[in-house]
Gaussian input, Z-matrix of N, CA and C with variables (Angstrom, degrees):
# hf/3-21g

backbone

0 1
 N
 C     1     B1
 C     2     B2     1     A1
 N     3     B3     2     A2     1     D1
 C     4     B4     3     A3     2     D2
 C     5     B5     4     A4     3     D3
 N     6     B6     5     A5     4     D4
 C     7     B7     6     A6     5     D5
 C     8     B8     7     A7     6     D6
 N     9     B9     8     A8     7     D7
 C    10    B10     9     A9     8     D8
 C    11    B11    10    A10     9     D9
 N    12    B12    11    A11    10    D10
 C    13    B13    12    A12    11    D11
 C    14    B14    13    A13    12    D12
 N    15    B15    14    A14    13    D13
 C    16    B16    15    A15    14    D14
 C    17    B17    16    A16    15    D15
 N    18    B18    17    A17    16    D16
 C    19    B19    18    A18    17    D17
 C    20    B20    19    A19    18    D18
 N    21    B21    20    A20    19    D19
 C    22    B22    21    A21    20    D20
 C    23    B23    22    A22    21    D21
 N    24    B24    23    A23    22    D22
 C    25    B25    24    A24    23    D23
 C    26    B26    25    A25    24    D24
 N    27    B27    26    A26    25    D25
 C    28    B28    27    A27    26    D26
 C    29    B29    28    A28    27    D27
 N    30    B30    29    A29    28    D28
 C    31    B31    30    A30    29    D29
 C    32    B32    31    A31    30    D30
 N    33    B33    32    A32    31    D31
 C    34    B34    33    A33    32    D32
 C    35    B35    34    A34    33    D33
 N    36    B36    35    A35    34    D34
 C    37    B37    36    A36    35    D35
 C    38    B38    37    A37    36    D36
 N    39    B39    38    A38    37    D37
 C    40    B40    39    A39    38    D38
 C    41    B41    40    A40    39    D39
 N    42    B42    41    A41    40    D40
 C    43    B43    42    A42    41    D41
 C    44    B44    43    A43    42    D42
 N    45    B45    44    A44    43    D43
 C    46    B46    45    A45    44    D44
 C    47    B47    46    A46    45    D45
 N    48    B48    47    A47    46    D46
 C    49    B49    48    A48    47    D47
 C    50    B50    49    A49    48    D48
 N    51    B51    50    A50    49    D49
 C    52    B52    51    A51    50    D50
 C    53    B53    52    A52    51    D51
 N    54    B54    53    A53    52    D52
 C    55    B55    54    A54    53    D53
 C    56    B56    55    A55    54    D54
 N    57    B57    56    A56    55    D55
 C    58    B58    57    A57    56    D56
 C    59    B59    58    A58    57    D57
 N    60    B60    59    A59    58    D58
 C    61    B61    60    A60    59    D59
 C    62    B62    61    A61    60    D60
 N    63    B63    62    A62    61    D61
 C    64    B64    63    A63    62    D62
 C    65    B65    64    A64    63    D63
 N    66    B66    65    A65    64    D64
 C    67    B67    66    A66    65    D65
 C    68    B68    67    A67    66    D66
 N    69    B69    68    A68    67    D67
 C    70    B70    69    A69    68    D68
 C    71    B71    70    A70    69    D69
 N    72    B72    71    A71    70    D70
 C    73    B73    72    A72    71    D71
 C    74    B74    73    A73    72    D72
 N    75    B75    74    A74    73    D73
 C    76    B76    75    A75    74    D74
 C    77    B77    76    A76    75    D75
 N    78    B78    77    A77    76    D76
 C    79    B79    78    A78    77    D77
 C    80    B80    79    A79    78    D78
 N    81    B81    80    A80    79    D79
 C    82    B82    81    A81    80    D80
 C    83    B83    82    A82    81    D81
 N    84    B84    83    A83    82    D82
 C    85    B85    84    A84    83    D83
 C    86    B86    85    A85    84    D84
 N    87    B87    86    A86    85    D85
 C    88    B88    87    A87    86    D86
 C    89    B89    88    A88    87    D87
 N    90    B90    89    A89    88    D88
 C    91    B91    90    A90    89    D89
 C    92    B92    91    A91    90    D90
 N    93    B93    92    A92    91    D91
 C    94    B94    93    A93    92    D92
 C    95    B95    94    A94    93    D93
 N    96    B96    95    A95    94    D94
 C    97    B97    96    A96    95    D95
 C    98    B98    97    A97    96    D96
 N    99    B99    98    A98    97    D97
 C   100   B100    99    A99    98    D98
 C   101   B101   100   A100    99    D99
 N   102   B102   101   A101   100   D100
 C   103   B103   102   A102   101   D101
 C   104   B104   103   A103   102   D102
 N   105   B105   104   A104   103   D103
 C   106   B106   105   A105   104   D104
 C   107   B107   106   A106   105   D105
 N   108   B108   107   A107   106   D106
 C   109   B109   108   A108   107   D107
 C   110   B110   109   A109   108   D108
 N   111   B111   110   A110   109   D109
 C   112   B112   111   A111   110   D110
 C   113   B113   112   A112   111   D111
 N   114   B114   113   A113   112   D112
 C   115   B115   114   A114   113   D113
 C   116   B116   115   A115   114   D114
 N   117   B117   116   A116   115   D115
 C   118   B118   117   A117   116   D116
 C   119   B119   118   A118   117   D117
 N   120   B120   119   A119   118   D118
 C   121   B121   120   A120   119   D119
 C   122   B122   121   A121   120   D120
 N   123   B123   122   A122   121   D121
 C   124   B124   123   A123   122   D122
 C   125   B125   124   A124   123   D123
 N   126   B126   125   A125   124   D124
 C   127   B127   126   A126   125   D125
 C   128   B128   127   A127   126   D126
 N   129   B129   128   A128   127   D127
 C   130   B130   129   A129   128   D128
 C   131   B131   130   A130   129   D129
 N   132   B132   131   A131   130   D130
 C   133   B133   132   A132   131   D131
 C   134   B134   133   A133   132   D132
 N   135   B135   134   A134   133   D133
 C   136   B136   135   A135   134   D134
 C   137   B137   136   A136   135   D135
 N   138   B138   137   A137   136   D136
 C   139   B139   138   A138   137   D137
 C   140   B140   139   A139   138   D138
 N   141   B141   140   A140   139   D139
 C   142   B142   141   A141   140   D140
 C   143   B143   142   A142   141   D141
 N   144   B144   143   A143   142   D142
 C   145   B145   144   A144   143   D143
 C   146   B146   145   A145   144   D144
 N   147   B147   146   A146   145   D145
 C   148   B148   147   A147   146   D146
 C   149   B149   148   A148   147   D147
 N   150   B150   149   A149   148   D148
 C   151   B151   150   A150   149   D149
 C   152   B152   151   A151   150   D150
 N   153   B153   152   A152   151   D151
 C   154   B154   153   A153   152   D152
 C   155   B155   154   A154   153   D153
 N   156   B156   155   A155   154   D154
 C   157   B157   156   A156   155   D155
 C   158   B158   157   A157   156   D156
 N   159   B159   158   A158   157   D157
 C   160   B160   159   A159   158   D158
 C   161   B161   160   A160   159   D159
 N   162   B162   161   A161   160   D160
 C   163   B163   162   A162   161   D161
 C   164   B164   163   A163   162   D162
 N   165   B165   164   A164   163   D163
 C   166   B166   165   A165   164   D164
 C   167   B167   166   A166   165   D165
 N   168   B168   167   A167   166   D166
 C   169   B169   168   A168   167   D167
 C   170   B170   169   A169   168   D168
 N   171   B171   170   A170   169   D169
 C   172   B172   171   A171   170   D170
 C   173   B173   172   A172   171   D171
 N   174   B174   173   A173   172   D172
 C   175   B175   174   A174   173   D173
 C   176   B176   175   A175   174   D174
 N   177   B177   176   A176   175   D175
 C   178   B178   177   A177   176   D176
 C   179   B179   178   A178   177   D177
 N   180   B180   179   A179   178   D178
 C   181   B181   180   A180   179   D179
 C   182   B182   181   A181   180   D180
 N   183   B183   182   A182   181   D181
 C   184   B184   183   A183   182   D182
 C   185   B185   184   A184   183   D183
 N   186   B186   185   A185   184   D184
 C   187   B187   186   A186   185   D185
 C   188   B188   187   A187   186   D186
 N   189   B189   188   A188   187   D187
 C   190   B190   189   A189   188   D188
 C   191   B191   190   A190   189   D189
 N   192   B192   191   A191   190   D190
 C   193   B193   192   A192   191   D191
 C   194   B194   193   A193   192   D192

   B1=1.4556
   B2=1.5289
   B3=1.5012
   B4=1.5510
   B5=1.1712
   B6=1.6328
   B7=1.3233
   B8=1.6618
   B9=1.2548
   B10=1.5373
   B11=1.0560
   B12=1.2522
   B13=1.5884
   B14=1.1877
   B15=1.6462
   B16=1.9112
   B17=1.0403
   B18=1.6160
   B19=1.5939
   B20=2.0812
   B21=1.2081
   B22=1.1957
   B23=1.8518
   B24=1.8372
   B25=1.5994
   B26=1.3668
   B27=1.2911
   B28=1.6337
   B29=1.8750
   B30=1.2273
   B31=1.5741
   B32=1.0998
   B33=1.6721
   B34=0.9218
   B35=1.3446
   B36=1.5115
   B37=1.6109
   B38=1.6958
   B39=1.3032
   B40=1.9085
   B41=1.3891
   B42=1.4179
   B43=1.2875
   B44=1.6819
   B45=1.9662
   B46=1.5989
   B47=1.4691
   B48=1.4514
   B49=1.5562
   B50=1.5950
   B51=0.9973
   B52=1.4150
   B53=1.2426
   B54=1.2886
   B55=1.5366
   B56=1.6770
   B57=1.6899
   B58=1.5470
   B59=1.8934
   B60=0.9099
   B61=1.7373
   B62=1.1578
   B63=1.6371
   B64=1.2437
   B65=1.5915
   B66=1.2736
   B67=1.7356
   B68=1.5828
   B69=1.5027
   B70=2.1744
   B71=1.1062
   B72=1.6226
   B73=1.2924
   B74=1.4318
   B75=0.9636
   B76=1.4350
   B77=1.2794
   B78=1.4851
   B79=1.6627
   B80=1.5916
   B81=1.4684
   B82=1.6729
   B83=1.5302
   B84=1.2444
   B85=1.5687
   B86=1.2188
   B87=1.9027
   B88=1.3094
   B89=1.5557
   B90=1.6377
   B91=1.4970
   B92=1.6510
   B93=1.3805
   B94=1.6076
   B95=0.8636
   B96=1.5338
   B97=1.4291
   B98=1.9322
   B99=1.3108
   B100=1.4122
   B101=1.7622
   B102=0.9364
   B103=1.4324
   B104=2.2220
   B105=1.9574
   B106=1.7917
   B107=1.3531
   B108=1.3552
   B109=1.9762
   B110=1.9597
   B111=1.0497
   B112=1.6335
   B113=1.7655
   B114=1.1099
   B115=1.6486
   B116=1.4334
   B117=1.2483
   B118=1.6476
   B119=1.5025
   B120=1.5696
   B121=1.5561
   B122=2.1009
   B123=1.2641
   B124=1.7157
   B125=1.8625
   B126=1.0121
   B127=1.2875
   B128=1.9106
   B129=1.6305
   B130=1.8397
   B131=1.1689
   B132=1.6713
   B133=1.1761
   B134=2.0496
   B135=1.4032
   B136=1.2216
   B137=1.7342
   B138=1.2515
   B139=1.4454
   B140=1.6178
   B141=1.2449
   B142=1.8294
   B143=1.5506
   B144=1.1672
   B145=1.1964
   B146=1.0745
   B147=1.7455
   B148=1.4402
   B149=1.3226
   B150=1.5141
   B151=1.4524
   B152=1.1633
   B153=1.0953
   B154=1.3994
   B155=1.7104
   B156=1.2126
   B157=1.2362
   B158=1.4233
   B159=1.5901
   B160=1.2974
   B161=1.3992
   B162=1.1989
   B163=1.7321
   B164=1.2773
   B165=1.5811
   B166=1.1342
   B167=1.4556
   B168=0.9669
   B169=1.5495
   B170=1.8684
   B171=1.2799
   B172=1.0660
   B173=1.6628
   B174=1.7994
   B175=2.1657
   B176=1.6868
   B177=1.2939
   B178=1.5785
   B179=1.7428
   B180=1.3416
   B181=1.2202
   B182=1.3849
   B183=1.5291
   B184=1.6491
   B185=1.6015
   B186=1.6928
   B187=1.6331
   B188=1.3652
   B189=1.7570
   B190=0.7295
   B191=1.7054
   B192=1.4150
   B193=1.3597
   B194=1.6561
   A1=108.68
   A2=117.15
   A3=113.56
   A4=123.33
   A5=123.97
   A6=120.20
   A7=109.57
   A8=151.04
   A9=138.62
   A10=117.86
   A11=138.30
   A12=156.06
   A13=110.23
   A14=95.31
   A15=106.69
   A16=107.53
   A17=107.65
   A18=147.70
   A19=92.98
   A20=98.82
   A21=105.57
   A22=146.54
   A23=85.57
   A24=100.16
   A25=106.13
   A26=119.16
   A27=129.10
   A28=106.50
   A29=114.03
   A30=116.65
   A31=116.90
   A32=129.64
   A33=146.38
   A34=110.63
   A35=130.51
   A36=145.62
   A37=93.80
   A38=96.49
   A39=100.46
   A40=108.94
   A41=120.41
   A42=150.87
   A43=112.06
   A44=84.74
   A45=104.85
   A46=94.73
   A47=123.16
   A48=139.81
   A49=108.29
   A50=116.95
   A51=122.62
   A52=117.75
   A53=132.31
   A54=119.38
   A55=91.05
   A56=111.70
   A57=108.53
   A58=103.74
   A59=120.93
   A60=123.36
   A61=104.70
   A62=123.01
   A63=128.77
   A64=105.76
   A65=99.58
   A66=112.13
   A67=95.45
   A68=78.51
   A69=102.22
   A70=92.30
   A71=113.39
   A72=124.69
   A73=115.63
   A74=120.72
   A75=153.88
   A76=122.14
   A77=151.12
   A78=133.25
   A79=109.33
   A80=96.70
   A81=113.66
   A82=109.47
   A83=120.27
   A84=122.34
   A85=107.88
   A86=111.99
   A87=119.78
   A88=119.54
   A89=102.91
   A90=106.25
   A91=105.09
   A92=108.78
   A93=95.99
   A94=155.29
   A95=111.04
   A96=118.73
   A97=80.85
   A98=122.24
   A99=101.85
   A100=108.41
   A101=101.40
   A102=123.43
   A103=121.50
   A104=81.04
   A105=90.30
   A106=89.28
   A107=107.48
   A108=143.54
   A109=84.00
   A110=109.25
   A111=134.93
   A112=93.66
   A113=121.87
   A114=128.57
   A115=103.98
   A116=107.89
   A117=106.89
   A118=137.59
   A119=99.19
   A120=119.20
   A121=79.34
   A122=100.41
   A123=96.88
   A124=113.99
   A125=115.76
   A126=97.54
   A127=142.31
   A128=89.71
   A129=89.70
   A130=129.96
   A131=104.54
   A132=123.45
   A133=105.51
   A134=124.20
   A135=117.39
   A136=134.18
   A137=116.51
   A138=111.89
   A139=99.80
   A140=101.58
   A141=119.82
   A142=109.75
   A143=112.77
   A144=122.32
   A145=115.43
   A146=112.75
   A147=140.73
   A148=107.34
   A149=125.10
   A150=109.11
   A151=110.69
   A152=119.60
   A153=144.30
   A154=111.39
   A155=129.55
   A156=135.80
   A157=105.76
   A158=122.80
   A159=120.59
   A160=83.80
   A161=151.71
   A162=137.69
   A163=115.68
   A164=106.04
   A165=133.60
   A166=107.96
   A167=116.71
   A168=113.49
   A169=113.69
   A170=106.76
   A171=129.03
   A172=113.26
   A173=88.00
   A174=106.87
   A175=97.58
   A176=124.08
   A177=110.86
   A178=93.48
   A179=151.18
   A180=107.08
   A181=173.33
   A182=91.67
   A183=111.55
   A184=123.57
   A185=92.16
   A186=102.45
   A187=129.18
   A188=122.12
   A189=109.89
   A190=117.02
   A191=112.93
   A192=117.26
   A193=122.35
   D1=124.52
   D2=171.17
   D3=-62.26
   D4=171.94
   D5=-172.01
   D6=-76.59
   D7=137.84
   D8=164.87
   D9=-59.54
   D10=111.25
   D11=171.60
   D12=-88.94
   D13=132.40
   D14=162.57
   D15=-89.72
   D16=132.23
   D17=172.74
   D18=-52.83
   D19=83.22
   D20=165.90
   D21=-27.00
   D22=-52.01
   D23=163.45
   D24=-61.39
   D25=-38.53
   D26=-168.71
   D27=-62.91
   D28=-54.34
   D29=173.83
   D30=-43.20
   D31=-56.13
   D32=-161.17
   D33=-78.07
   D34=-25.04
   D35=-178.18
   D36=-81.21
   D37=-64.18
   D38=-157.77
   D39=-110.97
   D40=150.22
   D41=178.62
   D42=-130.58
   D43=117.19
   D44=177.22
   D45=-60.81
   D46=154.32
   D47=159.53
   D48=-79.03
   D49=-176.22
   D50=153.91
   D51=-89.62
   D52=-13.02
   D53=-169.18
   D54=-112.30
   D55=12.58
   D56=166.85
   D57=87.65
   D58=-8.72
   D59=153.23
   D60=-54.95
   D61=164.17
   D62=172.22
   D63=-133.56
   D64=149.11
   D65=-165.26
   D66=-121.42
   D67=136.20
   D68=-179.25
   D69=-122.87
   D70=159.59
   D71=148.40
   D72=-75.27
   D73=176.44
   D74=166.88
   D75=-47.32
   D76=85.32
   D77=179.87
   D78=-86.07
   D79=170.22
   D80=-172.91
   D81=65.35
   D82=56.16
   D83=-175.69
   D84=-174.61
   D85=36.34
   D86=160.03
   D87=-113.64
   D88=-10.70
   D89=-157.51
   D90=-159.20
   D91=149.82
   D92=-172.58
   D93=57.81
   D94=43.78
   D95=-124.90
   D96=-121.94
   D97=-15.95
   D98=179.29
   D99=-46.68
   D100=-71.57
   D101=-164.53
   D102=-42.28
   D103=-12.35
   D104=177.77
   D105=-96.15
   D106=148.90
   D107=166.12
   D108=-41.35
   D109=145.74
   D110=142.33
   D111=-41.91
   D112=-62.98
   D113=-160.48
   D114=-68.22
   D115=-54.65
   D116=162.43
   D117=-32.09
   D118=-49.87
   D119=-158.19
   D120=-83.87
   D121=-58.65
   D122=-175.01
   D123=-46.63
   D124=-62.41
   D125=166.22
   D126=-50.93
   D127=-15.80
   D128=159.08
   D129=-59.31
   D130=-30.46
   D131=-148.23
   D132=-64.81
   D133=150.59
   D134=-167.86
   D135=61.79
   D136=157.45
   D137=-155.70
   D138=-72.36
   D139=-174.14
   D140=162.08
   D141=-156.31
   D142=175.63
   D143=170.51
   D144=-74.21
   D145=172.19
   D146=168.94
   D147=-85.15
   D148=128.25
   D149=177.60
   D150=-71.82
   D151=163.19
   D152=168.56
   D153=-38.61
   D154=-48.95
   D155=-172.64
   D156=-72.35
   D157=-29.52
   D158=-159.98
   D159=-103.59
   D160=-2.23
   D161=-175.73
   D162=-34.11
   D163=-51.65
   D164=-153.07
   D165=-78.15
   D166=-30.94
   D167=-177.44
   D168=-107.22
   D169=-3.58
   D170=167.48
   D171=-53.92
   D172=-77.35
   D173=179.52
   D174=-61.27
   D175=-24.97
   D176=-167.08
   D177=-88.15
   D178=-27.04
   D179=129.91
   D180=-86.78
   D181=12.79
   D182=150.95
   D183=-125.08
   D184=91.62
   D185=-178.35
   D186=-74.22
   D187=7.73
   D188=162.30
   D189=-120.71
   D190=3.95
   D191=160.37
   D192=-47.05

């Protein structure tokens, strides 16, 4: 049996919490940004969560997070 590896792109995107939530950044706030509201671009700003539906496939590629 091979060793289990973390999905690399995956480490580097998301961060386990301590209470076991997982934290994302923000999308649509790398590029093209004339064309978004001031109000828009401000509300990207800072992380959010992983929904609930995606948890699961989230920790299954980082099994040891």
């Amino acid at each position: 049996m091979p060793k289990m590896k973390t999905k690399r792109g995956a480490a580097k995107r998301f961060e386990v919490r301590a209470s076991g939530s997982i934290k994302r950044g923000q999308a649509f706030k790398r590029h093209i940004l004339t064309k978004k509201t001031t109000k828009s671009k401000r509300q990207l700003r800072g992380s959010a969560g992983v929904h609930g539906s995606d948890t699961a496939s989230v920790k299954a590629m980082m099994p040891f997070a």
